[in-house]
Structures are given as structure tokens and as C-alpha cells.
TIMARPA-431416 format. One record per residue (C-alpha): chain; x, y, z negated; residue number from 1. Coordinates in steps of 0.25 Angstrom, whole numbers. Last residue first. Layout:
<nodes>
NODE cadena     u     v     w num
NODE      A     X     Y     Z NUM
...
</nodes>
This chain:
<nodes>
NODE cadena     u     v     w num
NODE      A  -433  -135  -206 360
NODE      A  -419  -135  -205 359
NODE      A  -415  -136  -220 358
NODE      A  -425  -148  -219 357
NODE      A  -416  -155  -207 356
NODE      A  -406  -162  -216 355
NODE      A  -415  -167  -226 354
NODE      A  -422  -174  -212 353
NODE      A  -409  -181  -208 352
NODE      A  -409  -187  -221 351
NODE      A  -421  -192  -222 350
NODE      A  -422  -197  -209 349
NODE      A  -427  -190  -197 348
NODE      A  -440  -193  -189 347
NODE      A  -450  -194  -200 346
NODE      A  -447  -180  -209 345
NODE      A  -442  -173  -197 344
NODE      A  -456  -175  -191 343
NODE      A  -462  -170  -203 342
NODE      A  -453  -158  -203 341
NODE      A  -456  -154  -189 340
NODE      A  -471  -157  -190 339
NODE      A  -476  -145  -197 338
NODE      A  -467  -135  -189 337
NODE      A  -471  -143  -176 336
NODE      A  -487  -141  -179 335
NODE      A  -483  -126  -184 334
NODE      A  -477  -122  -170 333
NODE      A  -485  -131  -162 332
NODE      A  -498  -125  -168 331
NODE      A  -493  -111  -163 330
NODE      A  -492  -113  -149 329
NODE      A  -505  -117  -142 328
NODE      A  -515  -115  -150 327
NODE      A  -509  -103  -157 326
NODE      A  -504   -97  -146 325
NODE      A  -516   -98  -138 324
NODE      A  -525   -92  -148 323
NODE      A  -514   -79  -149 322
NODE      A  -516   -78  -134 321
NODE      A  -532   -80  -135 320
NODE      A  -530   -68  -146 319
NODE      A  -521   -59  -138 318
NODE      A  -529   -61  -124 317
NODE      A  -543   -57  -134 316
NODE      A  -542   -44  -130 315
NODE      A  -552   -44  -119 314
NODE      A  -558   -57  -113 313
NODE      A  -547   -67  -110 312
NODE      A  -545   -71   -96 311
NODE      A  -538   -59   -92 310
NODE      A  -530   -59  -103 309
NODE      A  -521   -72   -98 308
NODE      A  -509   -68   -93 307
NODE      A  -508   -55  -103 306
NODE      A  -511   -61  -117 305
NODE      A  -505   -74  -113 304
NODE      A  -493   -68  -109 303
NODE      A  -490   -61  -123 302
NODE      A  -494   -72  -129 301
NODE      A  -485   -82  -122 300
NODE      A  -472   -73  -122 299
NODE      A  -474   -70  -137 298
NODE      A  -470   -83  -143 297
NODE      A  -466   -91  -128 296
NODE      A  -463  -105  -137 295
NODE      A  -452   -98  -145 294
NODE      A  -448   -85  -137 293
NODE      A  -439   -84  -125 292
NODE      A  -450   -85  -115 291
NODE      A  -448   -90  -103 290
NODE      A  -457  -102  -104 289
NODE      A  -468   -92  -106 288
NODE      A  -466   -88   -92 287
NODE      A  -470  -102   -87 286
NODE      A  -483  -105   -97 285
NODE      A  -488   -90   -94 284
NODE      A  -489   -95   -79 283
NODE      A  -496  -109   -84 282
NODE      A  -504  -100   -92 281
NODE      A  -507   -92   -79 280
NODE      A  -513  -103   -72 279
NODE      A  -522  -109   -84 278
NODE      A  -529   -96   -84 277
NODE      A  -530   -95   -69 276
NODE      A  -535  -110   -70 275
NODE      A  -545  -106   -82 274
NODE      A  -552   -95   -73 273
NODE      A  -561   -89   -84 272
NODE      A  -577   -90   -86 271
NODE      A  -584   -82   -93 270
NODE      A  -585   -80  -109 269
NODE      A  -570   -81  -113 268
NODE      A  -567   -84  -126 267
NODE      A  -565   -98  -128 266
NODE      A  -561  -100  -113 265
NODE      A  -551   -93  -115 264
NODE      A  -544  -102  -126 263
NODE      A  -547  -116  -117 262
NODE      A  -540  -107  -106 261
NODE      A  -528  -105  -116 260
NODE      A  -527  -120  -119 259
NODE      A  -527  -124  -104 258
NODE      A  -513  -122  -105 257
NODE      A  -509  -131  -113 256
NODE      A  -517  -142  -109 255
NODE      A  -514  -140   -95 254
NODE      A  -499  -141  -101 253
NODE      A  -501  -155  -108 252
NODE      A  -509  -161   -98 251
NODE      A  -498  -159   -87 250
NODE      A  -488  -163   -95 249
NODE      A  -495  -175  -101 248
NODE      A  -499  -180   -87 247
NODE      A  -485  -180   -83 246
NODE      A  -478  -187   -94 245
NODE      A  -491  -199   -93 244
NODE      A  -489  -199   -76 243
NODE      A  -474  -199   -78 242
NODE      A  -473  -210   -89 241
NODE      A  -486  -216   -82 240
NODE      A  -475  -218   -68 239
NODE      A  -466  -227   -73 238
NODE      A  -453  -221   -79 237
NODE      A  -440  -229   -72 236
NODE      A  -430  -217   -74 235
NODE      A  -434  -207   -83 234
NODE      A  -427  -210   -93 233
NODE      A  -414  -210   -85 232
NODE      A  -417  -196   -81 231
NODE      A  -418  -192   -96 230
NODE      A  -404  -195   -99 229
NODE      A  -399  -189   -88 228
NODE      A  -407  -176   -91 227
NODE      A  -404  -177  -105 226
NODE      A  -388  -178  -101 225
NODE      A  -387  -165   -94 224
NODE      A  -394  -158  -103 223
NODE      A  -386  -162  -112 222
NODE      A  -375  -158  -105 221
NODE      A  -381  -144  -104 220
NODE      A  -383  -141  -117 219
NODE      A  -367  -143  -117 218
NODE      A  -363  -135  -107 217
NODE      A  -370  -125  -112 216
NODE      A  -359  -118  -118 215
NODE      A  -351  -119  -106 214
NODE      A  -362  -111   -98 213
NODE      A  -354   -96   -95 212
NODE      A  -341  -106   -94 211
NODE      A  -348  -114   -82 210
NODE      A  -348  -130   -87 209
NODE      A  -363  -129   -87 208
NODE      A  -366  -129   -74 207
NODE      A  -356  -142   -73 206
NODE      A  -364  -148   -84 205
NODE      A  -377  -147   -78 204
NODE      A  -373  -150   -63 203
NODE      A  -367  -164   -69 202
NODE      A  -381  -166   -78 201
NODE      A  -389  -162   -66 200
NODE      A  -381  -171   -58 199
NODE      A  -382  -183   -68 198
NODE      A  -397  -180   -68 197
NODE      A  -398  -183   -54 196
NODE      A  -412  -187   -51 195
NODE      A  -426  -187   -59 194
NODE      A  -421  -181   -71 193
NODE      A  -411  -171   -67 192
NODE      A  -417  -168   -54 191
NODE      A  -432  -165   -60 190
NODE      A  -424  -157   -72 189
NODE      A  -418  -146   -62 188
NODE      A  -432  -148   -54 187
NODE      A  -438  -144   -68 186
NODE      A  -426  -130   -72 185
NODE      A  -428  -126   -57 184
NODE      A  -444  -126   -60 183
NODE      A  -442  -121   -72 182
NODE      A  -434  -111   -69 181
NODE      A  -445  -108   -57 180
NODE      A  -456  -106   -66 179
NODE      A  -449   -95   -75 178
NODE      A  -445   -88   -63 177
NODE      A  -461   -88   -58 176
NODE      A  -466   -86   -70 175
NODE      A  -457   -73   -73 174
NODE      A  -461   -67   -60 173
NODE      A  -474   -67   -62 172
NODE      A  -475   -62   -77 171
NODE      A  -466   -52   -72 170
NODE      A  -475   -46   -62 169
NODE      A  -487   -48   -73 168
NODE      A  -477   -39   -81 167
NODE      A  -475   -30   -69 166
NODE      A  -490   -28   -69 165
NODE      A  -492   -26   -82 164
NODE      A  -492   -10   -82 163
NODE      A  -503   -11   -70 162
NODE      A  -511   -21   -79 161
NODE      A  -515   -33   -70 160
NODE      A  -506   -43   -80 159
NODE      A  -516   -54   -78 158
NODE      A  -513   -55   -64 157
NODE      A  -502   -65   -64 156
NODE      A  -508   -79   -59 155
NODE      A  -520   -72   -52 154
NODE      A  -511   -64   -43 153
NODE      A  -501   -75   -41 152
NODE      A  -510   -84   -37 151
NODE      A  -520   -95   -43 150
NODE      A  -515  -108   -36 149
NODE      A  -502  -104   -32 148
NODE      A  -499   -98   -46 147
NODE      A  -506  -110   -53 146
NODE      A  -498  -122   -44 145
NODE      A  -485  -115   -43 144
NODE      A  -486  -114   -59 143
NODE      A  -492  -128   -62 142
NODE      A  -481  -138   -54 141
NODE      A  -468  -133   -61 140
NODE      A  -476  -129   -75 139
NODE      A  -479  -144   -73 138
NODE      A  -466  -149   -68 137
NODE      A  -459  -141   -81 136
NODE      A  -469  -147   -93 135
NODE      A  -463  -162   -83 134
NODE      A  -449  -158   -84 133
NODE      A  -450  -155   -99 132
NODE      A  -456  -167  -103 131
NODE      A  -447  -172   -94 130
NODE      A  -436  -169  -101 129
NODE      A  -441  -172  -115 128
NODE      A  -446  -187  -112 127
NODE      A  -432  -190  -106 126
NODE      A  -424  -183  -117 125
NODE      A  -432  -190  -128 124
NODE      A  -431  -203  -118 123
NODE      A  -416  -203  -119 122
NODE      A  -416  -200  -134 121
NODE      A  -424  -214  -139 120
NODE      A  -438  -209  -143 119
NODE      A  -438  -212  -159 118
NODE      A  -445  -199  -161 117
NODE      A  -435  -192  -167 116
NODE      A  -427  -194  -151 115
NODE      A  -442  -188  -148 114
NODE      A  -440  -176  -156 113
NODE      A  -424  -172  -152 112
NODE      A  -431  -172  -138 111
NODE      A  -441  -162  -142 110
NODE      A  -432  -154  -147 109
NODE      A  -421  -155  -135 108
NODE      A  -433  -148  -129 107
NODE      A  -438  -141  -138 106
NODE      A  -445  -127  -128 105
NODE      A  -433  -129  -118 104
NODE      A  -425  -115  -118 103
NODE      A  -436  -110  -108 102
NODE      A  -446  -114  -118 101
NODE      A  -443  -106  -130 100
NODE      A  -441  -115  -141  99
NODE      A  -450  -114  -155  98
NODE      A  -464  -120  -149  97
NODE      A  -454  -128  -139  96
NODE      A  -450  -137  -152  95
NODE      A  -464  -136  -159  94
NODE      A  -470  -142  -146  93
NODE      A  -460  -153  -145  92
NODE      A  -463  -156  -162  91
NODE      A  -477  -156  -157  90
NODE      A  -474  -166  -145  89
NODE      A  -465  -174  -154  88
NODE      A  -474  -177  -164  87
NODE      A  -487  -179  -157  86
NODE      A  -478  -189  -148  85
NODE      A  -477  -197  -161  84
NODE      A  -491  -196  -164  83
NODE      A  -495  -201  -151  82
NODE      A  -483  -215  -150  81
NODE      A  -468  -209  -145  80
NODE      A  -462  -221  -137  79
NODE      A  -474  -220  -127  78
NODE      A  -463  -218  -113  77
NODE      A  -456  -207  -120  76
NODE      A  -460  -199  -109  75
NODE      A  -475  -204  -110  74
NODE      A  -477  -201  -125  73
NODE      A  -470  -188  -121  72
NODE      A  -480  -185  -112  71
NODE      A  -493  -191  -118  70
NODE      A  -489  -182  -131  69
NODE      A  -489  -169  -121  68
NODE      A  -502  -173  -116  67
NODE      A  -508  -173  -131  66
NODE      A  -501  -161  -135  65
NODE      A  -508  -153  -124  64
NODE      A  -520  -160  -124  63
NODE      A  -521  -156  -140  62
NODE      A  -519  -141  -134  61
NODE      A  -529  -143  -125  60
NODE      A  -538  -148  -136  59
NODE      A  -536  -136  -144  58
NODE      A  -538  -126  -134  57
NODE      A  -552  -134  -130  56
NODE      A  -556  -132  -146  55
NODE      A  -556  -116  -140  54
NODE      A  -561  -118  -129  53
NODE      A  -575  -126  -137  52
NODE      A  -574  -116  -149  51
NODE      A  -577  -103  -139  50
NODE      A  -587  -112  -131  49
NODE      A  -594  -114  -144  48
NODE      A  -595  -100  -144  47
NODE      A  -586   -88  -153  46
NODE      A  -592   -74  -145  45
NODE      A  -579   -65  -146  44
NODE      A  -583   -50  -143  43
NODE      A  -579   -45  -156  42
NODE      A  -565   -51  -152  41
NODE      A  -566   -41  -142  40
NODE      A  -570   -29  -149  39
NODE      A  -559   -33  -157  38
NODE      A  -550   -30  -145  37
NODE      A  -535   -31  -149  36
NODE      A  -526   -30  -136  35
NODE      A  -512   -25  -142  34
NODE      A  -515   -29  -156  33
NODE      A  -518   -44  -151  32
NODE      A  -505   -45  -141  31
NODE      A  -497   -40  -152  30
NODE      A  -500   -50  -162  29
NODE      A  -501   -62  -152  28
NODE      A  -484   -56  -149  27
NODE      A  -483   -57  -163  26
NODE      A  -490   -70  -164  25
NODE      A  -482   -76  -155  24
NODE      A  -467   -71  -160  23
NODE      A  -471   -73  -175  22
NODE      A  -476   -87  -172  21
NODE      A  -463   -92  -162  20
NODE      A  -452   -86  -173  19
NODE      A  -459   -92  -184  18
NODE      A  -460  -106  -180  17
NODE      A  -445  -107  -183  16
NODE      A  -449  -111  -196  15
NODE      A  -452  -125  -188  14
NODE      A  -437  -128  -185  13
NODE      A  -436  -129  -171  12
NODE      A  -421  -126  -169  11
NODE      A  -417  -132  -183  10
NODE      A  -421  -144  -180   9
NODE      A  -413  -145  -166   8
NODE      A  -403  -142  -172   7
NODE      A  -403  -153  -183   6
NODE      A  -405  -162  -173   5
NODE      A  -394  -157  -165   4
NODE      A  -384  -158  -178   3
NODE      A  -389  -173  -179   2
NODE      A  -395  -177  -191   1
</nodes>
């Protein structure tokens, strides 16, 4: 096995599921002391609507996958048959689950899985870097669009306490920053892949020349040369590779997000604005990215239990938030620790496998 490989393995081993679930379900914990109502769980009336949202949760979550699986079955051009593109797609999942998604959320992971998966090493890079460039078109095209649409004011008025007001003045500013790196990082990308990559890789290196960068120089060759790499894939794609990739993105993150209105829903007894709802979880989506924590552990509770209280009915934000997290998150946590091993078992030989199992 090859050092990189083994790396790689040892950086999302699944025992490092602990770090992730002691940090979310320390900040749920806190949240649900700090707001504890029983007079409002006594207040719960479970309906068959109640059951309905709440199977509604699931079958977003199952859309999510499910678009994601028509996206990389599209970028590999159909190489990976349905249970294939399961594999990798939960194993992706487990990857960002345990990396912080401003350093890349698994990338090279996920690339490292689909060269396993018999998909030859340019269309692995390929199929990866747009993945990624099209998840940042449609964080690039959604936030001017729900901010405009809704305004500012309704956007970040959750945080109306006069001692929060600096916070929802953060919060603001911090979506704003975090959306225009991206924004850079994508039109970045958009040349490289779509026009000059040999520039970028020239521009790349030369930055990275700069004593106070040298020890990146490196990483940033290989950026370089998975940038070149993925622009001659790319060249001569018919037009369903980019309606199919497309459409899976843009199912896949409606789905995610409309998972928490689905949640609402289940226990609220009039009507809610779900746009306002869905808005400001595509602003908790961009600020979430810059969180240092596995997977936004922490972050995304805390934020949920402010961005979104005002659609919950009293003292139940901590609860919903910890109902999110464990729809949403959590699963991919012990579905990819569950999976790893297997995987391993039918993608590496014998050999190479023994040498892994100290890792895992």
C-alpha cells in the first residue's frame, strides 16, 4: 500500500467519530439545560401530522443521497452502477463528517475512493472537482438570491435580544466574508477548469515559491496538476453529463435543507413561513463552513438554536436542533464507521488490507 493511502486511512479512521459526537452533543446538552421548558414538552400534542413531517425528514434525507448518487454516477459518465455510488457517496459523507469544510470536507478522500472504485485517476479528480465546483455554484447562485428576495432584516432578525444584537451583527458580516471566499475560491476553479489551467498551475506554483509558503509548494503542485488533469476531462462532455451533475446538486442541497422545515412542521400548530426557514439555513449552511470543528460539531447547534427559535414553539430550539443533528449528521458518522472496514475488505487485497487494520 502506498504511504498516501495509508494516510489517508489513518485521517478518517472511524474511532475518530468521537471527537465530532462528544462536541455536538455537548453543545445540544447545554442548549437543552439553558432553555429547558417541561411545561413545554407537556404541551406536545403527537398527531398523525406530527408522524407525516417527521417521515418527510427522512425521505429528504434519502433525496439527498439519492441526487448525490445521480451526480457522481453522471461524473463518472455511469462507470459506478446504484450500489457502488451508495459506497462511495456514504464513505464522501463520513470523509467531510470528520474534516472541517473550509480545509475541503475529504476531498482528496473521496478521490482516493473512486480510483478503489475502478474509476481511472483522471475521472476521480474530474468527477471530485466539479463536485465541488458545482455544491459552490449553488451556495454562489442561493445566497444573493434568499437575502435579496427576503431582506436583510428578515434574513438576521432572529438575534432581537438587545445583548445579541452584536452577535446577529457578526452573524451578518461573517456570511457575507465566508460567501465571497467562496465565490473567489469558485471563479478561481471556473478559470482553471473551463480555461487556462496551465496559467493557474504557473500562478500556483510561482505564489507558492515565496519562502513564508515554500512548505506548501508541494500541495500546491498537486493542485496544479488536478486542475489540468480535470480540464481535459471535461472537454467534449455532452450536455446530460451537465444537466444530470446539475440537477443532483441542486436536489441534493434543497433536500438538505428542507429536512428542518419537514422537522417544524411536526410540531408547530399554525402555519410557518418555510422560504424564511429554508433562507436562513442556506445562511447557517455558509457560516457553518467556517467552522474549525468536525462537520461544524458545536457551530451548527448553537446556530440552529438561535437562527431558527422563532419558528419553534418555546424551548423545544435545543431539542429540534439536537433532531437535526441526528437525522442529518450522525447517521453518516456510524454508517461510514460500519462501512469503512467492509469497503477495505473488498477494495484492497489481502495484503494491503492486513496492513491497514492497526489503522482502523
Amino acid at each position: 500500500m502506498q504511504p498516501d493511502s495509508r494516510q489517508l486511512l489513518r485521517t478518517f479512521r472511524p474511532s475518530r467519530i468521537l471527537l465530532p459526537v462528544l462536541l455536538g452533543l455537548g453543545a445540544a446538552t447545554f442548549l437543552l439545560l439553558r432553555s429547558f421548558d417541561p411545561v413545554a414538552f407537556q404541551k406536545i400534542t403527537w398527531t398523525w401530522k406530527s408522524t407525516f413531517w417527521i417521515a418527510m425528514a427522512f425521505v429528504m434525507m434519502v433525496i439527498r443521497d439519492w441526487a448525490y448518487m445521480v451526480r457522481i454516477r453522471a461524473l463518472t459518465d455511469n462507470e459506478l452502477n446504484w450500489r457502488n455510488a451508495f459506497n462511495v457517496i456514504m464513505l464522501w459523507e463520513f470523509a467531510s463528517a470528520l474534516a472541517p469544510g473550509m480545509i475541503g470536507g475529504g476531498f482528496i478522500f473521496a478521490i482516493f475512493i473512486l480510483n478503489r472504485e475502478k474509476i481511472n485517476m483522471g475521472k476521480s479528480i474530474t468527477a471530485v472537482m466539479v463536485s465541488s465546483f458545482q455544491d459552490g455554484v449553488f451556495l454562489a447562485i442561493m445566497a444573493p438570491f434568499v437575502y435579496f428576495t427576503i431582506g436583510k432584516e428578515r434574513l438576521f432578525s432572529s438575534l432581537t435580544d438587545a445583548a445579541l444584537v452584536p452577535l446577529s451583527k457578526g452573524f451578518y458580516y461573517t456570511f457575507w466574508a465566508v460567501y465571497f471566499i467562496i465565490l473567489a475560491y469558485k471563479v478561481f476553479v471556473a478559470y482553471a477548469l473551463f480555461i487556462n489551467p496551465r496559467f493557474i498551475k504557473y500562478i500556483l506554483l510561482r505564489l507558492f515559491s515565496f519562502p513564508i509558503l515554500r512548505r506548501w509548494k508541494h500541495s500546491a503542485l498537486e493542485t496544479g496538476n488536478q486542475l489540468v488533469i480535470a480540464s481535459k476531462g471535461l472537454k467534449n462532455k455532452q450536455r446530460k453529463f451537465w444537466v444530470n451533475s446539475f440537477f443532483g446538486t441542486f436536489a441534493s442541497w434543497t433536500a438538505r435543507y428542507t429536512i428542518v422545515n419537514c422537522l417544524i412542521l411536526a410540531f408547530h400548530q399554525t402555519s410557518i413561513d418555510n422560504f424564511v426557514v429554508f433562507a436562513r439555513q442556506v445562511v447557517m449552511g455558509i457560516i457553518i463552513l467556517l467552522s474549525p470543528t468536525p462537520g461544524g460539531s458545536g457551530l451548527a447547534e448553537f446556530m440552529f438554536s438561535d437562527f431558527l427559535s422563532e419558528f419553534i414553539p418555546y424551548g423545544l430550539s435545543a431539542t429540534l436542533g439536537l433532531l437535526w443533528r441526528l437525522i442529518s449528521y450522525y447517521p453518516y458518522l456510524f454508517i461510514g464507521a460500519i462501512l469503512l472496514p467492509r469497503w477495505i475488505r473488498r477494495r484492497f487485497s489481502r495484503a494491503e488490507a492486513a496492513k491497514v487494520q492497526d489503522i482502523l
